[in-house]
C-alpha positions in Angstrom: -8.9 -36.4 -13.3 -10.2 -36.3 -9.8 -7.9 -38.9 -8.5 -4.9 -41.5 -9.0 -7.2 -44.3 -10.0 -8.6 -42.4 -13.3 -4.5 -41.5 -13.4 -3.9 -44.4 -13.7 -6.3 -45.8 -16.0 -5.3 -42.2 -18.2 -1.8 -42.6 -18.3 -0.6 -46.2 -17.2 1.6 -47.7 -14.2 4.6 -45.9 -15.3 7.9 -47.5 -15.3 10.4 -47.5 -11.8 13.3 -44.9 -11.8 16.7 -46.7 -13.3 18.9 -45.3 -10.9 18.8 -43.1 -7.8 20.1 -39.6 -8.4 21.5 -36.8 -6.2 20.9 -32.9 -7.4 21.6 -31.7 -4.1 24.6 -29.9 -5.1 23.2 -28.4 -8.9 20.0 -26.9 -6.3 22.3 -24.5 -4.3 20.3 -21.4 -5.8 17.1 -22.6 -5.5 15.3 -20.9 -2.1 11.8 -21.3 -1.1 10.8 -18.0 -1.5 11.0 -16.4 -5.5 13.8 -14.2 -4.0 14.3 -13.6 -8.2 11.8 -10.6 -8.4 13.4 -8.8 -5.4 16.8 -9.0 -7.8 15.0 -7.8 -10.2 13.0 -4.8 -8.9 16.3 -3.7 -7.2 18.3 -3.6 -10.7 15.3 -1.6 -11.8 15.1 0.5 -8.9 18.6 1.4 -9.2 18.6 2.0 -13.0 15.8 4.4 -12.5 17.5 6.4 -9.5 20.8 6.9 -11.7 18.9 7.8 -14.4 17.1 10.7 -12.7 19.9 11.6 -10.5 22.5 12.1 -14.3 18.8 14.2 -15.5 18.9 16.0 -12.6 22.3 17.0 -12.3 22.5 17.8 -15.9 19.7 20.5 -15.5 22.1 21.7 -12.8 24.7 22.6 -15.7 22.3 24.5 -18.1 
């Protein structure tokens, strides 16, 4: 497909929306940038750092 008219032709007019519909409120989360993997590499930052900080002060005790 190179543009609407073979869209068209592909897939048909399409039927109008039955009624209009407001998801503003359901959105709240959503941001415009994938803030998501930033959570993410935190949690596994942190995990990480406690895990070598327990390793490190259990060599302490031997």
């Amino acid at each position: 497909m190179n543009n609407v008219n073979q869209a068209t032709e592909l897939f048909g007019q399409g039927f109008p929306p039955k009624q209009q519909v407001n998801v503003e409120h359901k959105m709240w989360f959503m941001f415009e940038q994938d803030i998501d993997m930033y959570i993410v590499g935190v949690i596994v930052f942190a995990v990480i750092f406690i895990f070598f900080m327990r390793l490190r002060k259990k060599k302490r005790k031997v």
